[in-house]
N, C-alpha and C positions, 0 to 999 in steps of 0.2 A: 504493500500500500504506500500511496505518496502519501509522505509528512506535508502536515499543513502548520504548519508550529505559527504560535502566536508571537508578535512581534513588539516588542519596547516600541510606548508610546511614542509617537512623530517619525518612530525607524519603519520602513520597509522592507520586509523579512526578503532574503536573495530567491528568485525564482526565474527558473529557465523558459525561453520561449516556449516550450510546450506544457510546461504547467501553467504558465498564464493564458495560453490558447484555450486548454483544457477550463480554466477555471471561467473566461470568457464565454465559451459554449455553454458554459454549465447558469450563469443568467442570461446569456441566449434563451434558453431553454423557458426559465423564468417568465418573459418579456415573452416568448409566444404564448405560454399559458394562460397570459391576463390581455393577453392582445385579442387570441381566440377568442378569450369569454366577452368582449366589448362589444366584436365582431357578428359574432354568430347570434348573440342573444336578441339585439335588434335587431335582426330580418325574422327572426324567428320569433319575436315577440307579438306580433297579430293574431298569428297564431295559438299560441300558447293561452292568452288572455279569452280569446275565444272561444279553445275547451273547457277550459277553467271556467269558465262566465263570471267575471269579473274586469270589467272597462272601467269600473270605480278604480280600483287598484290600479289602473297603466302604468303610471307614473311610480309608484311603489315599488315596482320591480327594478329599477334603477335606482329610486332615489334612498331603498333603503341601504342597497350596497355602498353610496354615495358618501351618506351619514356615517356609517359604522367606518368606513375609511377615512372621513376627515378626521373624526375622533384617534383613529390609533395609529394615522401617519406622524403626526407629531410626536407621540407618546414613545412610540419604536426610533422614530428619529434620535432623538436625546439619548435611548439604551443603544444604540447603535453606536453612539458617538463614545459615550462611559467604557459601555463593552466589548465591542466590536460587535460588527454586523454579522457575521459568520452562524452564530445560533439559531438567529432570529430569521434569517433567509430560512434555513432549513425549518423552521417551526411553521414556517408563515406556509409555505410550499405543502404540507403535509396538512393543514389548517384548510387552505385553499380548496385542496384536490378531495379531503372530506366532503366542504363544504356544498362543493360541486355536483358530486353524487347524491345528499339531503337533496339538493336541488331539481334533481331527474327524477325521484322518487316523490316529490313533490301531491298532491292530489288537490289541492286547495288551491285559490290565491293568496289565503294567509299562510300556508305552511309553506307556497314557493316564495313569500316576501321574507318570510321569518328565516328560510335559509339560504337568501340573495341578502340578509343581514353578516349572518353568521362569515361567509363568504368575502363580505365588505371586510371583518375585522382583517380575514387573512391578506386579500388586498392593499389592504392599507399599511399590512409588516414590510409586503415585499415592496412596495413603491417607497416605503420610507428607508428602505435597507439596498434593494437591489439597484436601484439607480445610483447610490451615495459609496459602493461599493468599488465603479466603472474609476472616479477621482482616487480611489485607496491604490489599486492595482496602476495608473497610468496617473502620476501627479501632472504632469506637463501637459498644457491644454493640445499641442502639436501633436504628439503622441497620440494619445486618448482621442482625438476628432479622428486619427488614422484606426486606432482599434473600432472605433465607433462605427468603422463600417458594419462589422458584425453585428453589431445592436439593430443596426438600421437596417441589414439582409435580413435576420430573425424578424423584427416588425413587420417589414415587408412579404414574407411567407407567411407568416400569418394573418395581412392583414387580406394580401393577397388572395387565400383559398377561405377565409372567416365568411363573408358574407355569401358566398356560393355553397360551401361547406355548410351554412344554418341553411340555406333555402333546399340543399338536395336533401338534407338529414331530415326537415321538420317535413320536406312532402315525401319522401319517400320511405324511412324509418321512425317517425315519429320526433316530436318535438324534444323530448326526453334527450335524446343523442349529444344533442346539441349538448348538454350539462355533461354527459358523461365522457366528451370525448376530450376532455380535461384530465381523465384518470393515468392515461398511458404519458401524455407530457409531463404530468406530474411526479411520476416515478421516478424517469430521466433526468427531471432537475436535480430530485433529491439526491441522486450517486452524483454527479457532477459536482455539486455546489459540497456536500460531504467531504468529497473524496480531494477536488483539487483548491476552493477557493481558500485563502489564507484568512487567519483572522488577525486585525489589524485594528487597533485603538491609536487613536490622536491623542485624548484628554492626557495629560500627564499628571491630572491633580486624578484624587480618590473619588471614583463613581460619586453621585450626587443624588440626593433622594429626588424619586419620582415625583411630579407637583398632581397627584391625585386630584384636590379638590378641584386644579385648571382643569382638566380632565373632564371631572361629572360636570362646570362650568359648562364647558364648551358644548358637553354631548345634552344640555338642559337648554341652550338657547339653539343649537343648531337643528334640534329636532321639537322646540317649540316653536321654529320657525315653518319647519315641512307643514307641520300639522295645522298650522293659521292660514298657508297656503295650499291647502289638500281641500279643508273643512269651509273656510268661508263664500267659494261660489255655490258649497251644498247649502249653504241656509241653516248652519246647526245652531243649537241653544245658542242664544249672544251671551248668556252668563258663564256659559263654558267656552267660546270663543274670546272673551275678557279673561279670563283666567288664563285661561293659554299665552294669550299676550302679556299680561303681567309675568306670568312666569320665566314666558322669554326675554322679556327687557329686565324685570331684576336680573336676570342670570346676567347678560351682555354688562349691565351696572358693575356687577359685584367682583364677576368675570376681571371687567376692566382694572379694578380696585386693588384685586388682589395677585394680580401678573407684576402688580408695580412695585407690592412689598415681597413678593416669592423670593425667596435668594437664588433659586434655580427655576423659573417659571418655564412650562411649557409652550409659551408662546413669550419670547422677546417682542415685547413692545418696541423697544429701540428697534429693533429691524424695519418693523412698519416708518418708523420715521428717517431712515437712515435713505441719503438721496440716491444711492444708486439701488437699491433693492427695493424700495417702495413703488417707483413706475414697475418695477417686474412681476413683484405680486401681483398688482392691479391688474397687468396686463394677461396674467394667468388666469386670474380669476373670471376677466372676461372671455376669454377664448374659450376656457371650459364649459361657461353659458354658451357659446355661440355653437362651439364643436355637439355640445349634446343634444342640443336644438335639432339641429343639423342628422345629427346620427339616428335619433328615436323616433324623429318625426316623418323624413323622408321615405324609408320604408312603411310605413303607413300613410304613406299619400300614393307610396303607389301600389300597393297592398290594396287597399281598400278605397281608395279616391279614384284610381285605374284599371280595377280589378284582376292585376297580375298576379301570377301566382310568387308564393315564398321564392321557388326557383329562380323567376324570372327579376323580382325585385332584389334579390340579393347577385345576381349579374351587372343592375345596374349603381348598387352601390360600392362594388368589386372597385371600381377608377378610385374612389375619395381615400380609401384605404389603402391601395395600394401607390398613389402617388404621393400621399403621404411620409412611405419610404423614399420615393425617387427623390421628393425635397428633403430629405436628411442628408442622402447618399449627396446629392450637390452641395449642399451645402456643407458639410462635412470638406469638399474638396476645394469649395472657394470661400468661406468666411476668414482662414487666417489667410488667404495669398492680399484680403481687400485692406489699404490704408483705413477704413472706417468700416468696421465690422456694421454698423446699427445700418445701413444703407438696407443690408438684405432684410430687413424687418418689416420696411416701408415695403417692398418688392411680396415679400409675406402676405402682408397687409393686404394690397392690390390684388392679389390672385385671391383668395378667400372672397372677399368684399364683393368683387366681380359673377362667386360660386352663388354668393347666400342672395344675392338678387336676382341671377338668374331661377333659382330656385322657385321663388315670387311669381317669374311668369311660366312658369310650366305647368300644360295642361295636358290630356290624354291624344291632344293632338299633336302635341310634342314630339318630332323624331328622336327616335332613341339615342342614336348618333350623337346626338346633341345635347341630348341629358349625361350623358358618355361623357364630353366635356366639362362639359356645366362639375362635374363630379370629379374631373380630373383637376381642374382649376382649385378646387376648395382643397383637393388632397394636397395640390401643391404647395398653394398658402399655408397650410398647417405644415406642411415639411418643415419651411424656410423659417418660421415664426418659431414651435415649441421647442425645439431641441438650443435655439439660441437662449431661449430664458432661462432656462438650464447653465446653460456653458457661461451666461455671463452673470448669474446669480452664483455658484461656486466661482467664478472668479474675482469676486468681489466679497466675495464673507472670507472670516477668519477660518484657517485653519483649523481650528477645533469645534468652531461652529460648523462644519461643512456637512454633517447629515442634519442638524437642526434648519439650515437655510433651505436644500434641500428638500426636505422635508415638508417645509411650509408653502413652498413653491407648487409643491404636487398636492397641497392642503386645500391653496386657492386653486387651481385647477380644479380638485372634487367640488369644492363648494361652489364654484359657477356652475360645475357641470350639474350638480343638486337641484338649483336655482333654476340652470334650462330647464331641466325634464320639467320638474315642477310646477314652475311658471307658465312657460310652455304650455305641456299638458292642461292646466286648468284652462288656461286661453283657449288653447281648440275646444275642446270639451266644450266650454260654453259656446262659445262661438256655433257651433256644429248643432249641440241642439237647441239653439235657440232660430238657425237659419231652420231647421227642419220643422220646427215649430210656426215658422212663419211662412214657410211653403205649405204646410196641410192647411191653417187657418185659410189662406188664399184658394181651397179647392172648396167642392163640396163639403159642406159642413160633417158627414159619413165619414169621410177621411181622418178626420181628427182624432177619430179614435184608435190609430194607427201610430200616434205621436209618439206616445213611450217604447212602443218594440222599435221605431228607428231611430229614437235620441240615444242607441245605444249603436255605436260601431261597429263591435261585432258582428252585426246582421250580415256587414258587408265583407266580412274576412271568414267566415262561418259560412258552407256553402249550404250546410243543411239546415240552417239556421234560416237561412235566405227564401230556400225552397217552399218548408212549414210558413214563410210568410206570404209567400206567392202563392199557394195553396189558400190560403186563410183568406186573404185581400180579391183574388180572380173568384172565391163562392159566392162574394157580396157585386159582383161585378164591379167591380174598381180594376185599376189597372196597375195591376203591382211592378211593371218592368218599370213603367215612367215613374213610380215613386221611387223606385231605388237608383233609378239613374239622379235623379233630384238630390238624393243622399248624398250619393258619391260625387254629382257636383260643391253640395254644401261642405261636406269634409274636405275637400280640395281647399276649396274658400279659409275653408276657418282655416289651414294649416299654412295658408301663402298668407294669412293675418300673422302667424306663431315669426314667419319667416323676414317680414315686413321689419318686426322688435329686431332680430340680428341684425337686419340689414341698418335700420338707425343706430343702435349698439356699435357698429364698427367702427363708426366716426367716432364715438369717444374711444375706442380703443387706438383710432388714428391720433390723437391728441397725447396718449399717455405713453403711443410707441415714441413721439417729439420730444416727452420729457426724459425718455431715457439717456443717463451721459454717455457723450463716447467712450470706446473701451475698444482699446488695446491688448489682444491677446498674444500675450510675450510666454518666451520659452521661460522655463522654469527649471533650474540644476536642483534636484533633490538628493539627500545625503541616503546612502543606502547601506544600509548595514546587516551582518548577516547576522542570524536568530538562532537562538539554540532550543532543541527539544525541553 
C-alpha cells in the first residue's frame, strides 16, 4: 500500500508524479459523483415528482440538499483547515453514496426530500474538502490551472453523459437509477482518495473549537428562510408565517452578534468586508441563483411546456453542461498567459447573459439547433466565470484560511443556488396556475371545474395522468387537447417570467464583476519538505 503520511503544518509531504496523479483521479472521481447527481437529477426531476404526486415539493428536492450543504460547507471547511481534509473526503464520499441509495429507494416526496437532505450534508463535506484539497496538492496557481485540466475533463464527462444518462435511465429503467448510479463512482473515490490523497494541515496553532451555536445560527435563519418562501404564495396561517419570520430574522440578528465575539467563528465577518473577497462572494452567490434557475427550470419547460420526453430534454441540456467544461478547459489555458486576468469574467458574463435571454424567447417552435446554442452559450459563460472565483478567492485569502475562504465561496454558491430553485419555483408555480386559472375563467363556465387537476404540472409530464384527464374532460364534451395545449403554453409563460428575474439579475452581477480588483496570478516557490510515517 502507498503511505499517505500526514505532513507538519504549512510543509508538503514529498510525493511522486504518480501519486499525485493517483491522488488527482481519486477527486476526479469525487467531482463526477456530485456533478452526476446535479446533472441527472434535473432532467429526471419531472419525472420523478410526477410518480410521487407531489408538485408542492419541486422545489424541495433541491433546495433541501441546498440547505443541508450551506450548513456543513463551512463547518467541514474550518475541520478541514485544523485537521486536514483527508478524513473528511472519505467520510463525506461514503455519506454521499449512502445517501444516494435512501434516495432511489425513496417512495414519498417527503422521504425522497428527507434523503436529498441527508445527501446535502455529504455534499456539503466534499465541496468544503475536495475543492480546498486541488491548492494543498499544487500550491502555485500555474501548476494547479495545469492539473486542473483533470478537474475540468472529470466535470466534463460527467457533465457530458448527466443529463442524457437521467433522460435514458428515468425513460427506460426507471427514475430510481438515476440515484443509484452514484453507488459504483462512489466506491472508486473511496480507494482513490484512501489509498493515495495525503493528508495535509496548514493551521500551525492547536485545532480550534467548532463555533456550534454559528452553526444551529445559520441552519435556523437559512431554513427559516426556505420555509417563508415555500409557505407564503400557499396562503398559510399569517401567525405561523410571523413566526417563521421572527424566527428567521432573530437568528440572522443574533447570528450577526455572535460571529463578532466567537474567537473562532464559522463565518468571518471580516471576509465579507475584506475588498477583494466580498465582490467574489456576491458574485457567487448570484451565479448560483442564476445557474439553478437555469438548470431546474429549463428541463421542465421542455418536459412539460414542449412535451418532450426525459430522453429528449436531457439531449438538449447535454450543451450547458458540457460546455461548461470546455470554459474551464480554456480558460485554464489562457487566464495566466492574460496581463488582467478579470477581463475573462466580463467575456463570462456576456456569454451566460446572452444564454438566460435567449432562454426568454424560446418557444416549441424553437429549432433545436438553436436551443443547442442558446445552451452552449450559458455553459460557456459558467466555464469562464466559476472556476475564476475560485482561483482568485484562494488567491487572495491567507494561507490558513484557504479551506474556510473556500468554503464560503461554495457556501454563497449553494445559497443563491437555494434562493433560485426556491424563488424561482414559487414564481412559476404561481405564475402557471394562476394563467390557467384565467384561461378556464375565459371558457365556458363547465370548464372551470377543471382548474385544480391543471394548476398542477404534473398533468403534463405524467402521460397517464394526462390521458385519465382527457378521458374525464372528452365525456362532458369539452375538448381536453386544446386545454392542455393552453397549459403547456401557460407553463412556458410563467417559466420565460422565472427566466426574465436572471436575465435583470445579470446586470447586477455585471456591476459587482466591475468591482472586482485586478489580480495578478504570480508563481508561487513553496518550501517542501519530506514527512515521516
Amino acid at each position: 500500500m502507498v503511505a499517505t503520511p500526514s505532513a507538519a503544518p504549512g510543509a508538503l509531504p514529498v510525493q511522486t508524479f504518480r501519486q499525485r496523479l493517483m491522488a488527482m483521479l481519486g477527486l476526479c472521481f469525487v467531482l463526477v459523483m456530485v456533478a452526476l447527481d446535479q446533472t441527472v437529477v434535473g432532467t429526471a426531476l419531472p419525472t420523478v415528482v410526477a410518480e410521487l404526486k407531489g408538485f408542492s415539493l419541486y422545489a424541495w428536492v433541491g433546495t433541501s440538499y441546498l440547505l443541508t450543504s450551506v450548513i456543513t460547507v463551512p463547518i467541514f471547511g474550518r475541520l478541514g483547515d485544523d485537521h486536514g481534509r483527508k478524513p473528511f473526503v472519505i467520510a463525506a464520499i461514503i455519506l454521499f453514496t449512502v445517501a444516494s441509495m435512501l434516495c432511489g429507494m425513496a417512495h414519498s416526496m417527503i422521504e425522497l426530500v428527507l434523503a436529498r437532505a441527508l445527501q446535502g450534508v455529504g455534499g456539503g463535506m466534499l465541496v468544503a474538502t475536495s475543492f480546498a484539497s486541488v491548492p494543498d496538492l499544487f500550491p502555485d496557481p500555474h501548476e494547479r490551472l495545469r492539473w486542473q485540466v483533470l478537474f475540468s475533463s472529470a466535470f466534463g464527462l460527467a457533465n457530458a453523459i448527466g443529463p442524457s444518462l437521467g433522460g435514458f435511465l428515468t425513460e427506460y429503467c426507471g427514475w430510481r437509477w438515476v440515484f443509484f448510479v452514484n453507488l459504483p463512482v462512489g466506491l472508486l473515490s473511496v480507494w482513490f482518495v484512501w489509498r493515495y490523497l495525503p493528508r495535509i494541515r496548514h493551521a500551525e496553532h492547536k485545532p480550534s473549537r467548532l463555533d456550534w451555536p454559528g452553526a444551529l445560527l445559520i441552519a435556523l435563519f437559512l431554513g427559516g428562510m426556505q420555509l417563508l418562501v415555500e409557505w407564503l404564495p400557499q396562503h398559510k396561517a399569517p401567525g405561523l408565517l410571523a413566526l417563521i419570520a421572527a424566527v428567521a430574522i432573530g437568528a440572522l440578528i443574533v447570528l450577526l452578534w455572535w460571529e463578532r465575539r466567537c474567537a473562532n467563528p464559522i463565518l468571518p465577518l471580516d471576509m465579507f468586508t475584506h475588498r477583494s473577497l466580498q465582490p467574489l462572494f456576491v458574485l457567487s452567490l448570484v451565479m448560483g441563483f442564476c445557474m439553478f434557475a437555469v438548470m431546474y427550470y429549463a428541463p421542465l419547460m421542455f418536459q412539460g411546456g414542449f412535451g418532450l420526453s426525459p430522453n429528449q430534454a436531457g439531449l438538449l441540456i447535454t450543451p450547458l453542461v458540457v460546455f461548461i467544461t470546455v470554459g474551464s478547459i480554456v480558460n485554464g489555458r489562457v487566464v495566466t498567459r492574460l496581463p488582467r486576468p478579470n477581463v475573462i469574467l466580463y467575456v463570462g458574463f456576456g456569454f451566460f447573459w446572452v444564454a438566460a435571454f435567449g432562454l426568454t424567447q424560446t418557444t416549441l417552435a424553437t429549432p433545436h439547433w438553436l436551443i443547442v446554442i442558446i445552451m452552449m452559450l450559458g455553459g460557456l459563460g459558467l466555464g469562464l466565470l466559476l472556476p475564476n472565483l475560485t482561483i482568485f478567492a484562494q488567491e487572495t485569502a491567507p494561507r490558513t484560511q484557504l479551506g474556510v475562504s473556500t468554503a464560503m465561496l461554495q457556501s454563497m454558491r449553494m445559497v443563491g443556488g437555494m434562493l433560485g430553485t426556491a424563488l424561482i419555483g414559487t414564481f412559476v408555480s404561481h405564475h402557471y396556475s394562476a394563467g390557467v386559472a384565467d384561461y378556464l375563467a375565459a371558457q365556458t363556465p363547465a370548464q372551470s371545474q377543471w382548474t385544480t387537476t391543471l394548476a398542477d404540472p404534473q398533468i403534463l409530464v405524467n402521460h397517464t395522468v394526462a390521458q385519465q384527464f382527457t378521458s374525464a374532460v372528452t365525456a362532458t364534451g369539452a375538448n381536453a387537447a386544446q386545454m392542455l395545449i393552453a397549459a403547456r403554453e401557460q407553463l412556458v409563460s410563467a417559466i420565460h417570467s422565472g427566466q426574465w428575474v436572471v436575465v435583470v439579475l445579470m446586470v447586477f452581477a455585471l456591476y459587482m464583476v466591475h468591482r472586482v480588483p485586478p489580480l495578478q496570478l504570480k508563481r508561487r516557490t513553496v518550501k517542501v519538505e519530506a514527512s515521516h510515517d
